[in-house]
Z-matrix of the N, CA and C atoms (Angstrom, degrees):
N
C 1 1.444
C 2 1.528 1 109.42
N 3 1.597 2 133.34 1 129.56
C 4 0.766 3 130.57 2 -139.08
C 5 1.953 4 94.80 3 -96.06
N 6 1.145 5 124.53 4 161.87
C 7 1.067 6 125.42 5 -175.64
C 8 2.100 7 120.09 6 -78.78
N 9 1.409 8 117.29 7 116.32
C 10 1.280 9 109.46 8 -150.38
C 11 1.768 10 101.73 9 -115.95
N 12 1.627 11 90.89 10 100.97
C 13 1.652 12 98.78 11 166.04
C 14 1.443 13 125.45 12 -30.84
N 15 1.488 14 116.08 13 127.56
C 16 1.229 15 129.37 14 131.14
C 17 1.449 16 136.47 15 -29.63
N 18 1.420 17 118.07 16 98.73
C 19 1.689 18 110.40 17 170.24
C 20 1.501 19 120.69 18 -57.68
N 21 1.279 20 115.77 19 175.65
C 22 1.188 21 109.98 20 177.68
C 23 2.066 22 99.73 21 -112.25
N 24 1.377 23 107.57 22 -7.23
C 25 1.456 24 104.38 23 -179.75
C 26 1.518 25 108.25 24 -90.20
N 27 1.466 26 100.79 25 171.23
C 28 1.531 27 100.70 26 -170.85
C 29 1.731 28 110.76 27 -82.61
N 30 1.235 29 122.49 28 138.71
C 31 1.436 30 127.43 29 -146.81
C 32 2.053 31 73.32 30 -95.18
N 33 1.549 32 114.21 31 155.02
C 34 1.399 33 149.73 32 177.30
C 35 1.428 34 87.31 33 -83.44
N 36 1.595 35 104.51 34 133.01
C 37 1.647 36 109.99 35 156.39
C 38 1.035 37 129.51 36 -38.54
N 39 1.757 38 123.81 37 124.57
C 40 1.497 39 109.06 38 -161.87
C 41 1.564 40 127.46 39 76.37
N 42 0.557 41 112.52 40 -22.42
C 43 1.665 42 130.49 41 -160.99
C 44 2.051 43 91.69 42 -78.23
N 45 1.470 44 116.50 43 134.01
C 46 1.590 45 126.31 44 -160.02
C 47 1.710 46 84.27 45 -139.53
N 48 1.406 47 96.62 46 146.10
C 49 1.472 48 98.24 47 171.23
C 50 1.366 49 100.10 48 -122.24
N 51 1.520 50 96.75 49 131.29
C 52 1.765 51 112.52 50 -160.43
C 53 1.819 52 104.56 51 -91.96
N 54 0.916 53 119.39 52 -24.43
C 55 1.718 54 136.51 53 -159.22
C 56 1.134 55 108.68 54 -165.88
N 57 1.659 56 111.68 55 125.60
C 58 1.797 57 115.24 56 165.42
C 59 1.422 58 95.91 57 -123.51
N 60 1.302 59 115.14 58 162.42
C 61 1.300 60 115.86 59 156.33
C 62 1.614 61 109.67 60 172.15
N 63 1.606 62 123.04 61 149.17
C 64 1.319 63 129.86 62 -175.14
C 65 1.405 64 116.71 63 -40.31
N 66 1.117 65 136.22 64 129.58
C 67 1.764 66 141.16 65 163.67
C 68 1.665 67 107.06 66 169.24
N 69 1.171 68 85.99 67 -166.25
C 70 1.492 69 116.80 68 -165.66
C 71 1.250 70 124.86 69 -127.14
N 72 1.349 71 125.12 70 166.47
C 73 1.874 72 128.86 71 141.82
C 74 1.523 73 98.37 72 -94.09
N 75 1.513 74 80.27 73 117.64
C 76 1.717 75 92.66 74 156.20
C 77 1.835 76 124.38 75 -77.44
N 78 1.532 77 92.33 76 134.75
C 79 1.376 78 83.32 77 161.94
C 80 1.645 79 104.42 78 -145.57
N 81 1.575 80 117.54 79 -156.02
C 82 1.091 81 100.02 80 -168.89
C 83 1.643 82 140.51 81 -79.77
N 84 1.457 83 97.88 82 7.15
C 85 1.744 84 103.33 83 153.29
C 86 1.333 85 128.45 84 -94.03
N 87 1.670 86 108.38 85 0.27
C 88 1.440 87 114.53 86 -176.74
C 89 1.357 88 95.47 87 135.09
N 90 1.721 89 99.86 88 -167.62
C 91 1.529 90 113.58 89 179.52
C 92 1.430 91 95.12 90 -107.04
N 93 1.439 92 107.93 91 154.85
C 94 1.295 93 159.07 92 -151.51
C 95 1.724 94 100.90 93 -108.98
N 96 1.516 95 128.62 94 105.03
C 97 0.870 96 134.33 95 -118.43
C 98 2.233 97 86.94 96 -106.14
N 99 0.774 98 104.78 97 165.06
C 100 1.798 99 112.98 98 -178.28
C 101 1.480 100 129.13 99 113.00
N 102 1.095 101 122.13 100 -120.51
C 103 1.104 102 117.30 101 -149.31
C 104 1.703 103 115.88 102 -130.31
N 105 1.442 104 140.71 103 118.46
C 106 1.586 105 113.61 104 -159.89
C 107 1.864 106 100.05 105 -122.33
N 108 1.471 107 119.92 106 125.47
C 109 1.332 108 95.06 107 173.15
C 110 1.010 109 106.72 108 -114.12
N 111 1.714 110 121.37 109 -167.21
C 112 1.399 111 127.36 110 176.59
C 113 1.677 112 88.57 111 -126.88
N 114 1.535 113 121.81 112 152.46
C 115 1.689 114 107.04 113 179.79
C 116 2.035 115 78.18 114 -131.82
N 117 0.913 116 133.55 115 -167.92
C 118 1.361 117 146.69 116 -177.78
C 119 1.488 118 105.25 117 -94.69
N 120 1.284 119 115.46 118 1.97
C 121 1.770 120 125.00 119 170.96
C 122 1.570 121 113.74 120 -131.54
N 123 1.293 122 108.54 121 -38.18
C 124 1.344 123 99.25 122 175.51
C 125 1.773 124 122.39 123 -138.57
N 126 1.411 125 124.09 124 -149.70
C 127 1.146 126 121.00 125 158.56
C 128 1.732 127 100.62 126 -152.58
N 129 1.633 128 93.97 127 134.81
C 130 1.398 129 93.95 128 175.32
C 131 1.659 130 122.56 129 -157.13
N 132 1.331 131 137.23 130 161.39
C 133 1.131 132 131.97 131 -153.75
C 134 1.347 133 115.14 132 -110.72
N 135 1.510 134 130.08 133 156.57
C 136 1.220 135 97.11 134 178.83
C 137 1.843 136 98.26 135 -144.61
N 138 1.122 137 124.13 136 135.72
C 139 2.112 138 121.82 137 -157.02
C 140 1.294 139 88.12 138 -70.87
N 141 1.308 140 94.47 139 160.23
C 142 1.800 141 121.58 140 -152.95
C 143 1.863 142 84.23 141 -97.70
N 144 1.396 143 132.83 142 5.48
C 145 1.513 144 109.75 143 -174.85
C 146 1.334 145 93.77 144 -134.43
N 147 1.619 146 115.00 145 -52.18
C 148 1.611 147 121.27 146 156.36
C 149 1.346 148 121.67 147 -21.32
N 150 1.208 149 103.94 148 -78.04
C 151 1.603 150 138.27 149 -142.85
C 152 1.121 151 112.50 150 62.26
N 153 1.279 152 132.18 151 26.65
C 154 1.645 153 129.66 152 -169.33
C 155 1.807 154 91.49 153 -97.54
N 156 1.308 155 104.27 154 148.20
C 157 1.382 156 101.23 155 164.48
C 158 1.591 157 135.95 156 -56.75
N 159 1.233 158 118.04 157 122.93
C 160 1.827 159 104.87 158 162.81
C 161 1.179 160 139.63 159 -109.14
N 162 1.462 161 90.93 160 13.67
C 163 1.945 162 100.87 161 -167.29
C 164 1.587 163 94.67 162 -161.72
N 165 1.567 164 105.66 163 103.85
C 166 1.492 165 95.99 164 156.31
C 167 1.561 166 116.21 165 -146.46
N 168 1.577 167 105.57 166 156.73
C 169 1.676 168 104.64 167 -139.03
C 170 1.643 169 88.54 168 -144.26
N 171 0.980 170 113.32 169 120.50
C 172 1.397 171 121.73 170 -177.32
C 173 1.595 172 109.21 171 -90.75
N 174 1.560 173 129.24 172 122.33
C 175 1.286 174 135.15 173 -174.54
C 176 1.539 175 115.13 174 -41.37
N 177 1.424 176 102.58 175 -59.16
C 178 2.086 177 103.24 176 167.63
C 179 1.143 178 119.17 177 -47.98
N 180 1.411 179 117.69 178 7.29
C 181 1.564 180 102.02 179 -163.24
C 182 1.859 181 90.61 180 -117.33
N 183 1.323 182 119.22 181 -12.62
C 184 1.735 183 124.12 182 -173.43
C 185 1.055 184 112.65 183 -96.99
N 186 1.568 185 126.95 184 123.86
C 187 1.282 186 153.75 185 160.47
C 188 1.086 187 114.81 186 -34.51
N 189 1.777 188 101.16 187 -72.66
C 190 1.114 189 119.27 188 -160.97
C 191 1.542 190 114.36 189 -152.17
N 192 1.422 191 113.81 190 164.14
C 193 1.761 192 120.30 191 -175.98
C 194 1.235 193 102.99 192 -173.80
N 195 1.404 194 89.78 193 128.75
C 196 1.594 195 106.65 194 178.16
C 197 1.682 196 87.63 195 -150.86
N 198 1.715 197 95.72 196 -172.64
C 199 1.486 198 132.74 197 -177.45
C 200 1.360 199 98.52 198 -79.29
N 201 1.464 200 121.67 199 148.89
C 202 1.126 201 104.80 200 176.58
C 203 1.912 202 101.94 201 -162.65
N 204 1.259 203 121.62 202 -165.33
C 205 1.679 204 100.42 203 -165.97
C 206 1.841 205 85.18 204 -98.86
N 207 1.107 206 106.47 205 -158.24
C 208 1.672 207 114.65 206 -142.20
C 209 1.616 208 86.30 207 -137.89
N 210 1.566 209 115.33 208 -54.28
C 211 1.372 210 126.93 209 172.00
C 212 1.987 211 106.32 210 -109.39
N 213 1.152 212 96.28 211 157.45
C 214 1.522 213 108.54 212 149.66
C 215 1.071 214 118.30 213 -29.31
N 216 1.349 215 135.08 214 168.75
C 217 1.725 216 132.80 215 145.86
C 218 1.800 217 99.72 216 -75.15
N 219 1.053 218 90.79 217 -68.73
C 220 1.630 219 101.80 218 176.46
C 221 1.595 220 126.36 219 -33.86
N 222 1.224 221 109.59 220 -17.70
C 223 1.363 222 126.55 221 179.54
C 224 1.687 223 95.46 222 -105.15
N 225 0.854 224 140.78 223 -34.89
C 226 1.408 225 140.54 224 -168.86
C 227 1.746 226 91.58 225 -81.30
N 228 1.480 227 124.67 226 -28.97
C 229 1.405 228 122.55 227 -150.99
C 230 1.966 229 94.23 228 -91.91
N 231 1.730 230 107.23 229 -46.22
C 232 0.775 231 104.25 230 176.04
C 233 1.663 232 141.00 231 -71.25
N 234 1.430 233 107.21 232 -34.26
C 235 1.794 234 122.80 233 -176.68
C 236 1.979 235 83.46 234 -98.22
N 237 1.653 236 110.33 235 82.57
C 238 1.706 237 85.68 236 153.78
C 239 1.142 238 148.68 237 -58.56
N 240 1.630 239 122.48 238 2.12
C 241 1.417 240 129.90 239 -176.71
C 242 2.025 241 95.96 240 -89.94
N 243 0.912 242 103.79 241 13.46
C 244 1.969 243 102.92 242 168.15
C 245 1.126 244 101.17 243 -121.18
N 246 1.860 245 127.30 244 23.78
C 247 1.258 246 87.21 245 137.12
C 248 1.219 247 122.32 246 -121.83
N 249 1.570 248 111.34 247 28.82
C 250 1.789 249 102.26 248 153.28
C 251 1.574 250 100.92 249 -64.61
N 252 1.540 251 142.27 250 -31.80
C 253 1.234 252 102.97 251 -168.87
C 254 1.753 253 106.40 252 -113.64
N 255 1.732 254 110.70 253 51.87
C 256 1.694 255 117.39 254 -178.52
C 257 1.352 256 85.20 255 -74.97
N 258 1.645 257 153.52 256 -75.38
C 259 1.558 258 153.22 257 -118.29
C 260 1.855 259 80.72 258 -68.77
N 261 1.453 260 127.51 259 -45.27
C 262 1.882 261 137.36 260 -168.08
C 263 1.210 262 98.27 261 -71.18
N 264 1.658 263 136.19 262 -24.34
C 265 1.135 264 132.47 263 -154.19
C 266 1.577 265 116.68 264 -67.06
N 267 1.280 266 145.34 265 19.08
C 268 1.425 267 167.42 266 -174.84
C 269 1.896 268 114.21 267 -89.82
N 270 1.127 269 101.71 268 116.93
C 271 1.514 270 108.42 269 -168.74
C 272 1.747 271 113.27 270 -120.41
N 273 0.786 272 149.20 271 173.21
C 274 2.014 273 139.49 272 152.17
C 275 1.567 274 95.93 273 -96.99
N 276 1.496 275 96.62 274 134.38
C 277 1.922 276 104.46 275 -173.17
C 278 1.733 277 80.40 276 -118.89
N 279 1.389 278 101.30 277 128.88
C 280 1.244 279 108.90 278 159.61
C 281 1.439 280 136.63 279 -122.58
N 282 1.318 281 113.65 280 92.68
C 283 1.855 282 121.77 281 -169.38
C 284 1.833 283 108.48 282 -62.95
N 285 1.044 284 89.05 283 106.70
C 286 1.845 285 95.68 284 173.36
C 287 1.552 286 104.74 285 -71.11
N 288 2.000 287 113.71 286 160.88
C 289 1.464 288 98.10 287 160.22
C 290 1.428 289 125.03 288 -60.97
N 291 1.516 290 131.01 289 -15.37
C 292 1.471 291 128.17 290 -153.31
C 293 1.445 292 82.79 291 -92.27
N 294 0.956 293 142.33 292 25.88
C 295 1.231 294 123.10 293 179.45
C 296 1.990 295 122.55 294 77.80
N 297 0.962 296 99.74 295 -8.91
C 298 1.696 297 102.19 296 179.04
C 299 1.719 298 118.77 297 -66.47
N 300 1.066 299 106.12 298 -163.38
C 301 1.941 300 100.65 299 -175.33
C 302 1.790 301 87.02 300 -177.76
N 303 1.330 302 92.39 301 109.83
C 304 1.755 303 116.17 302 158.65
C 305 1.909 304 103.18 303 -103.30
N 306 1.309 305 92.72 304 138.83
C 307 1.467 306 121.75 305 140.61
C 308 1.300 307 148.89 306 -107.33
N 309 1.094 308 132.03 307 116.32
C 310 1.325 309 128.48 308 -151.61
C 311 1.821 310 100.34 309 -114.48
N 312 1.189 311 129.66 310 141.81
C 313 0.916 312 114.32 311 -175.75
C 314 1.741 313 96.10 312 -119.29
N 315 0.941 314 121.07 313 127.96
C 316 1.785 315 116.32 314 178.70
C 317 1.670 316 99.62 315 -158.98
N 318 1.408 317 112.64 316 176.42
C 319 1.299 318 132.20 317 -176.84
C 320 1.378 319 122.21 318 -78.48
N 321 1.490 320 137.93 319 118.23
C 322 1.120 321 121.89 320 -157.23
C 323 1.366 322 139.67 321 41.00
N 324 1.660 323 87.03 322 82.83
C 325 1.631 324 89.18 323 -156.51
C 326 1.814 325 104.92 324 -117.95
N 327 1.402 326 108.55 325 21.96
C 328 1.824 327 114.37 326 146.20
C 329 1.321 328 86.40 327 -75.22
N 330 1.286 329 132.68 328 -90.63
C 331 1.420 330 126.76 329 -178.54
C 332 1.790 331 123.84 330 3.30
N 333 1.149 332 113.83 331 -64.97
C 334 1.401 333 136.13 332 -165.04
C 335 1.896 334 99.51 333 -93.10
N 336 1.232 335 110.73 334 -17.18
C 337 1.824 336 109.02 335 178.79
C 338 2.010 337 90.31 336 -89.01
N 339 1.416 338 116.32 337 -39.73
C 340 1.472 339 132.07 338 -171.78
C 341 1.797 340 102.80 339 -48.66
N 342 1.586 341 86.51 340 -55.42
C 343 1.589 342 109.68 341 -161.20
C 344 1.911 343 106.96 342 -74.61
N 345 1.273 344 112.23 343 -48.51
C 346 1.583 345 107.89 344 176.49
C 347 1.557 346 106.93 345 -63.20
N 348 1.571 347 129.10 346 -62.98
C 349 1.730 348 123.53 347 172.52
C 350 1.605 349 95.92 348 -26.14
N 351 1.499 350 137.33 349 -56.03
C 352 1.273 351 120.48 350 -134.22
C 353 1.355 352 96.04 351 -96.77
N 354 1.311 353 117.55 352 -25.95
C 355 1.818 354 117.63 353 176.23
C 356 1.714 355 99.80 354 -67.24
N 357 1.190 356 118.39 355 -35.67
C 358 1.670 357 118.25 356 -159.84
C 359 1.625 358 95.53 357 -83.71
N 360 1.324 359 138.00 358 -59.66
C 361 1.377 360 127.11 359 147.31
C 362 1.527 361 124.02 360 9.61
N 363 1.286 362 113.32 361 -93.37
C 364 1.171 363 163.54 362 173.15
C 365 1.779 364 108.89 363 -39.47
N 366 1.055 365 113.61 364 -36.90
C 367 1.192 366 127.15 365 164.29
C 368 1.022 367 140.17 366 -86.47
């Protein structure tokens, strides 16, 4: 079982952190460098210099999550030096009900698309 970081924010009553691991929210200069967890209610991020949170997303509130690309196609077509990193190009896309769309960029993220469905289930 892999070893699961400590946040630096104050954890919600009850509240278990299921998955930590290095990443970001991507946006359109890239991902946003720190820390990403999963808690048994939500998922949220926290900056790698801050530590203050910048992204937090409550499980009742997501549609949907899957795998998803990291860049554009169109961006991969245009800058050819991305595609030494197309095989890395894999992100977690997360569709809220309001209609919004997060990307999360983190490490093993079939893993982390596997792991949020089964917390939101489950809950």
């Amino acid at each position: 079982m892999p070893k699961i970081k400590k946040p630096n924010v104050v954890l919600n009553t009850d509240e278990n952190i299921l998955l930590s691991g290095g990443g970001g929210t991507v946006g359109f200069m890239g991902a946003k460098g720190g820390s990403i967890f999963l808690s048994n209610s939500r998922i949220f991020h926290e900056s790698l210099f801050k530590k203050n949170k910048t992204m937090d997303i409550n499980l009742d509130d997501i549609s949907s999550v899957k795998v998803a690309r990291f860049f554009p196609v169109w961006f991969i077509l245009f800058i050819p030096l991305t595609l030494l990193i197309y095989p890395f190009n894999r992100c977690v896309k997360i569709e809220l009900k309001n209609g919004d769309k997060k990307k999360i960029n983190v490490t093993g993220a079939k893993k982390w698309v596997s792991k949020i469905q089964e917390t939101i289930i489950s809950s």
